[in-house]
N, C-alpha and C positions, 0 to 999 in steps of 0.2 A: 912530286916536285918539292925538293925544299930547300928556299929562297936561302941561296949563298951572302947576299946583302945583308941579314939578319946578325951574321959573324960581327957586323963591323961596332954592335956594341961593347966589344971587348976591347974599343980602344976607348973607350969613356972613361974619361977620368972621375970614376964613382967607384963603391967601396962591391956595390953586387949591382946585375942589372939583367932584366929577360925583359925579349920580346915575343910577339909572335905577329902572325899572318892570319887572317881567316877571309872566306867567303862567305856567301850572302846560305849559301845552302848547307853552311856547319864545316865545309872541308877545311882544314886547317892547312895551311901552306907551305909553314915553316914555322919552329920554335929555335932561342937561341937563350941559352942560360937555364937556368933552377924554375921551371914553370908554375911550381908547386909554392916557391913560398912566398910568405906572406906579406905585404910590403903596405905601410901608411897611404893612402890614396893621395888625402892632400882634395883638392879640389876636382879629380876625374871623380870624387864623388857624387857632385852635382846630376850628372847625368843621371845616373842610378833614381838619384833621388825625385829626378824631373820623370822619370819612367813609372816609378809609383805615384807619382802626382796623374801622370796621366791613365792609369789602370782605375785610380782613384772617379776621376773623370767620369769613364766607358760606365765604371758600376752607379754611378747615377749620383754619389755622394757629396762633389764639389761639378759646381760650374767654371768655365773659365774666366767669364766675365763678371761673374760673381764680389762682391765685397772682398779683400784679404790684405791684411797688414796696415799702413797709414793709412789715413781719411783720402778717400776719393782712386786707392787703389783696389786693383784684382787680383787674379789668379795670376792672368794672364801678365801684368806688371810683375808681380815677384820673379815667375820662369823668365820672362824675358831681361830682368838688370833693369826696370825703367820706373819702379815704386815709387824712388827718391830716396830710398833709405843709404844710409850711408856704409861703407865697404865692412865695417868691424862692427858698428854701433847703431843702436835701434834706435837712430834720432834723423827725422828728417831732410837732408840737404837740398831737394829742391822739388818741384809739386809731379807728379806722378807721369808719364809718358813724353817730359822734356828732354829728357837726358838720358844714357846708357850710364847708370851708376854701378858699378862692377860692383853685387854687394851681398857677403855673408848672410848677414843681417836678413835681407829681403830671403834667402834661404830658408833661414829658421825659422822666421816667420811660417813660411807655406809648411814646412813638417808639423809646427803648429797648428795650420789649420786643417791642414788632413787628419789629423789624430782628433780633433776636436770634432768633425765630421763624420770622421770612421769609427769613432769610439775606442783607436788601439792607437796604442804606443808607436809613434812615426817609423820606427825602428823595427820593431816587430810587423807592423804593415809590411814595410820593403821586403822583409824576409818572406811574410807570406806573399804578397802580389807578385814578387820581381824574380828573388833570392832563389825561392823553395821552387820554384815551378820548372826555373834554368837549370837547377842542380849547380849552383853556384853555391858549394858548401863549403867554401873556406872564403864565403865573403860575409863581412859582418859592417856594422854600423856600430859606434863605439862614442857617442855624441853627435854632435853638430851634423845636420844631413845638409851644410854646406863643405863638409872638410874633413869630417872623423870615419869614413870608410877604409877597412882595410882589407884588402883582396889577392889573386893571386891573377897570373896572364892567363890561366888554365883555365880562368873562371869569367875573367874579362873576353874572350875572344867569345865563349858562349855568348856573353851580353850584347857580344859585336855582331854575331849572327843573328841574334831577334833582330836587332835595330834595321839591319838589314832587309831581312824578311817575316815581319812582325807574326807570332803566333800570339803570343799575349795580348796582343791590341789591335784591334782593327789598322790597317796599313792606310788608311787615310787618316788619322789621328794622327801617326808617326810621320805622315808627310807633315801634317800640320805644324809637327817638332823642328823637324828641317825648313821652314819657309820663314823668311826673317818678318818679324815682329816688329811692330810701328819702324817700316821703310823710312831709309834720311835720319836717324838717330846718332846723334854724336856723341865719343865718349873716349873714355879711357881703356885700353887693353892691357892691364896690369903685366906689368915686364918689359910693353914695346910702345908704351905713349899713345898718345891721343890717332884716333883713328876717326876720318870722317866720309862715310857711316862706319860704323859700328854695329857690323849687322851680328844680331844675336836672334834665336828662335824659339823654342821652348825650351830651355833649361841647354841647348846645344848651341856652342857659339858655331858661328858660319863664317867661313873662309872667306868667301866673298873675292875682292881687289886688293883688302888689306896687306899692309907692306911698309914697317916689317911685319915677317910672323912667324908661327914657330912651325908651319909645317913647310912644305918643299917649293921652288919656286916650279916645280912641276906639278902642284897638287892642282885639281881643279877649282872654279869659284865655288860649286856645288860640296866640297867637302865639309865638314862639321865635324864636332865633338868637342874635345876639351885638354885641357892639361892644368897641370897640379904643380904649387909647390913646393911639393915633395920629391922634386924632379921623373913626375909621371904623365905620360899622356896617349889619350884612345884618339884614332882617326878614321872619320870611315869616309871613301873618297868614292860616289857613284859611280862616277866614270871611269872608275878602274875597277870599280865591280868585287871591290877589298875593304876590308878595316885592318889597323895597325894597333897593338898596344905594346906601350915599353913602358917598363917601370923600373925606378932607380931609388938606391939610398943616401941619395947627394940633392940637399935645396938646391929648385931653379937658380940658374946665376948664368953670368957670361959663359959660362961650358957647354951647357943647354943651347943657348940662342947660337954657337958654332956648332954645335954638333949634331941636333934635333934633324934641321932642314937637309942637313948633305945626309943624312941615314932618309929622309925618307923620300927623296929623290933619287937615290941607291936602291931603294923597295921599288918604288914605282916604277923605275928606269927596268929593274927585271921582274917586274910584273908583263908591262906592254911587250916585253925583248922576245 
């Protein structure tokens, strides 16, 4: 099978752009564009980086409820946006579990504190925990494990098949990733305004009712993941029994918010068909 829907990135007003399809047991669907090359992640880094947070976890290293980043927060407030720390800058905005504060900041924090725990370089951790195990060899970390990943669809779809069906981690952990974090949390969706709730989970924002948003209005509320912007983003939708990754060389903007949702109600629409 492979998914004629995937063509329609070729009408993106972007300079190069591939997608692909995968399943939960590695079968790959459909590719569409240059698989192989390598493209600034932008913010689908996150997840990567919340996946070695949680390998971090299983090996006994960090707790999630543990101390990390401002006074009075956790593990569990960094992955989830709810530290208080602010979106760029390592200075408080409001006290720990109030708010969904969309925040950098609170990222680098937790690479800090894994490396500080694990005694390795946040970046080299990922590559051993996540990177090396997937055979994700043209993904790298390159700074910030809020934003500095750079990877290929070839290598994302692998990481959309663990997530799927977790070999790396126990598959109640990864549920844990998927089930949203302090329920009724209000916040901002950088790109689409304030959303209330604002359901996010471990290091994966969750679809949920939100609206607007960048995935389809035929995704399910169960779908998660992320988008970047670097105009990139992974989705993986249980109930269609799929993950999606497109990646693009054009910042998020108005072209994104028209074009994202009609491509992956296009996917879906000939997933279910």
């Amino acid at each position: 099978m492979s998914l004629k829907s995937l063509a329609l990135i070729g009408n993106w007003p972007v300079p190069h752009a591939s997608a692909g399809v995968v399943r939960a047991d590695g079968t790959v669907l459909g590719t569409h564009g240059a698989v192989a090359h390598r493209f600034p992640l932008a913010s689908v880094t996150k997840p990567l980086a919340a996946y070695a947070a949680l390998v971090a976890y299983e090996e006994g290293a960090i707790e999630f409820d543990e101390p990390a980043g401002p006074a009075g927060s956790t593990v569990r407030h960094l992955l989830a946006h709810t530290s208080g720390l602010a979106f760029d800058e390592h200075k408080v905005m409001a006290p720990p579990g109030e708010r969904r504060l969309y925040s950098n900041a609170g990222f680098e924090q937790l690479g800090d504190h894994v490396a500080k725990a694990t005694d390795i370089p946040f970046a080299e951790y990922l590559r051993q925990a996540v990177l090396e195990p997937l055979g994700m060899t043209s993904t790298s970390l390159e700074g910030s494990p809020a934003k500095d990943g750079v990877s290929t669809v070839e290598d994302l779809l692998r990481f959309a098949a663990e997530v799927q069906a977790p070999r790396l981690l126990d598959p109640r952990t990864v549920a844990e990733a998927m089930t949203v974090q302090y329920p009724g949390t209000k916040g901002v969706l950088p790109g689409y305004g304030h959303q209330n709730p604002n359901d996010w989970g471990l290091g994966f924002e969750i679809r949920a009712a939100k609206s607007p948003h960048w995935t389809g209005a035929s995704s399910s509320p169960r779908t998660f993941g992320h988008f970047g912007q670097s105009g990139t983003f992974l989705w993986i939708d249980p109930d269609a029994g799929a993950a999606c990754v497109a990646l693009a060389d054009r910042a998020f903007g108005p072209w994104a918010v028209e074009a994202w949702p009609a491509f992956t109600d296009a996917v879906l629409g000939e997933l279910r068909g």
